[in-house]
C-alpha positions as CSV (number, residue, x, y, z in Angstrom):
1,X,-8.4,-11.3,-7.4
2,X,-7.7,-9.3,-4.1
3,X,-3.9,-9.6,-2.2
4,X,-3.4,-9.6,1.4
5,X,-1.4,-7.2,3.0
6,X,0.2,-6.7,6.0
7,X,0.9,-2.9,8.0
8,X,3.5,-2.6,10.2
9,X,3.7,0.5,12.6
10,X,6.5,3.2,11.9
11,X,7.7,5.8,14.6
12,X,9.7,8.0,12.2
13,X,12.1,11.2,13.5
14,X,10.1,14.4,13.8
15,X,12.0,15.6,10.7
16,X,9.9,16.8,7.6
17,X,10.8,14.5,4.3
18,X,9.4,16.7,1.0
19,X,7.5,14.0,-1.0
20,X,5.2,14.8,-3.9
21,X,3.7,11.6,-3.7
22,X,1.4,10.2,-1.1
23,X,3.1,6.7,-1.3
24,X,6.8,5.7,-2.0
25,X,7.8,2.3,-3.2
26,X,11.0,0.5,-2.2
27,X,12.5,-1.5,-5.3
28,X,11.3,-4.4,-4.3
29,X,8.1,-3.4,-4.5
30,X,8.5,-2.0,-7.9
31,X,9.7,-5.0,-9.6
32,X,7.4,-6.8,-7.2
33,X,4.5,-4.4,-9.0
34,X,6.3,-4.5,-12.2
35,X,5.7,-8.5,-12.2
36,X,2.2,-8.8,-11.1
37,X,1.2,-6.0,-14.1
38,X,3.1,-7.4,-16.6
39,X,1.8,-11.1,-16.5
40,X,-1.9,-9.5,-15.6
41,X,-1.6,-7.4,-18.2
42,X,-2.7,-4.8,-16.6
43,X,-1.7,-0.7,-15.8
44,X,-1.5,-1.3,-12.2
45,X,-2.7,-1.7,-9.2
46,X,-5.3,-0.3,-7.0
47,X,-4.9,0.4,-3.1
48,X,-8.4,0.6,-0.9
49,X,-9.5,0.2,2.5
50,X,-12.0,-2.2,4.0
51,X,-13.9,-2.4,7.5
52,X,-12.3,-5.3,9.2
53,X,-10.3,-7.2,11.1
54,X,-9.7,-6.7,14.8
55,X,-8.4,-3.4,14.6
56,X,-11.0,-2.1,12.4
57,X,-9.2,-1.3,8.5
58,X,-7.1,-3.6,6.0
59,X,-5.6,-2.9,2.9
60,X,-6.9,-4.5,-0.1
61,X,-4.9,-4.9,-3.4
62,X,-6.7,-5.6,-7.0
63,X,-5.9,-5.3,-10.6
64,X,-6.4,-2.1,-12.0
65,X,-7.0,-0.4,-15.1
66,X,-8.2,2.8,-15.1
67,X,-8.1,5.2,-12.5
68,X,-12.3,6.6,-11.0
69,X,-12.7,10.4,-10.8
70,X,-11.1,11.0,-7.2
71,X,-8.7,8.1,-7.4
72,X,-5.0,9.5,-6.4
73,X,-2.1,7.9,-9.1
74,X,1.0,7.6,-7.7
75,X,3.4,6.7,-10.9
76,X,7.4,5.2,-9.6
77,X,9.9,4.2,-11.6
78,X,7.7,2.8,-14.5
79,X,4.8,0.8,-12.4
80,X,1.4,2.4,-11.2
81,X,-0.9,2.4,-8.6
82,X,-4.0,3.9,-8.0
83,X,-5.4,5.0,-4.3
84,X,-8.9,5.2,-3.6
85,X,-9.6,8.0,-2.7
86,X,-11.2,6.5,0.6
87,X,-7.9,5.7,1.8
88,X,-6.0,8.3,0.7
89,X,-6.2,10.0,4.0
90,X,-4.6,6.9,5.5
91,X,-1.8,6.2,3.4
92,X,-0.1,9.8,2.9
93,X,3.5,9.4,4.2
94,X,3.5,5.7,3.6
95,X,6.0,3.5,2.3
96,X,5.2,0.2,0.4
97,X,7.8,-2.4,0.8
98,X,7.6,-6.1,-0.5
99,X,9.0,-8.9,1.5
100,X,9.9,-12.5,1.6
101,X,10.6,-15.1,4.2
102,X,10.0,-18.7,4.6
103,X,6.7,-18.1,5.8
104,X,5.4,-15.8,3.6
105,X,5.8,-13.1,0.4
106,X,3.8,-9.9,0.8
107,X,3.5,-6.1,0.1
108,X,4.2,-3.9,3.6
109,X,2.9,-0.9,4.7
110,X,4.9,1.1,6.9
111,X,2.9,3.8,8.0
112,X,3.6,6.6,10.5
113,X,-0.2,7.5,10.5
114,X,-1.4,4.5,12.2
115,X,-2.4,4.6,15.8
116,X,-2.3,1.3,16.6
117,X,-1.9,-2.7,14.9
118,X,-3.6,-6.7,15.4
119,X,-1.3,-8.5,17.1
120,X,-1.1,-10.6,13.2
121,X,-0.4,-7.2,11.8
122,X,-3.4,-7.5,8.6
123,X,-5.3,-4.6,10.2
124,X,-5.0,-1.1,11.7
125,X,-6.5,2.3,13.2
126,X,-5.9,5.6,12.7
């Protein structure tokens, strides 16, 4: 089972943050990724990038667990996820966020790398 996500375009200060990490996760998204992995049971779960969409990538969420050979893990606050390493490149400096509203619940990507956004906001260029 794959989960939509949405990306939503950051302009950030010029300031350098020190992260170890390539991807940050705001609480809600760890209790959001706590959750999913607990009544999965599974480790965690597994960021990639597909060709699509009017703006030419999306993220796509699965199940994960195990990590392939050039896979990035990115372990916060007890919950995992694994990057492929395809889109790696495209998510260093990015913060995942989960959200709810009446129309929707879903994981956010706010990424300062992203050049441009679909006017729906599922897909993006670098």
């Amino acid at each position: 089972m794959t989960f939509g996500a949405t990306v939503r375009a950051v302009k950030r200060a010029s300031r350098l943050i020190p992260s170890r990490a390539a991807l940050t996760l705001t609480p809600a998204a760890v209790k959001k990724v706590s959750d999913i992995t607990s009544k999965q049971k599974c480790e965690g779960l597994k960021i990639s990038v597909k060709t699509r969409g009017c703006n030419g990538l999306t993220y796509v969420l699965d199940y994960c667990n195990s990590a392939g050979k050039f896979d990035e893990v990115v372990e916060q606050d007890g919950v995992k996820i694994v990057i492929d390493s395809k889109a790696l490149m495209t998510l260093i400096g990015t913060e995942m966020d989960y959200t709810t509203n009446k129309l929707a619940s879903e994981f956010v990507f706010n990424n300062p790398n992203i050049k441009g956004t679909c006017g729906c906001g599922e897909s993006f260029s670098v």
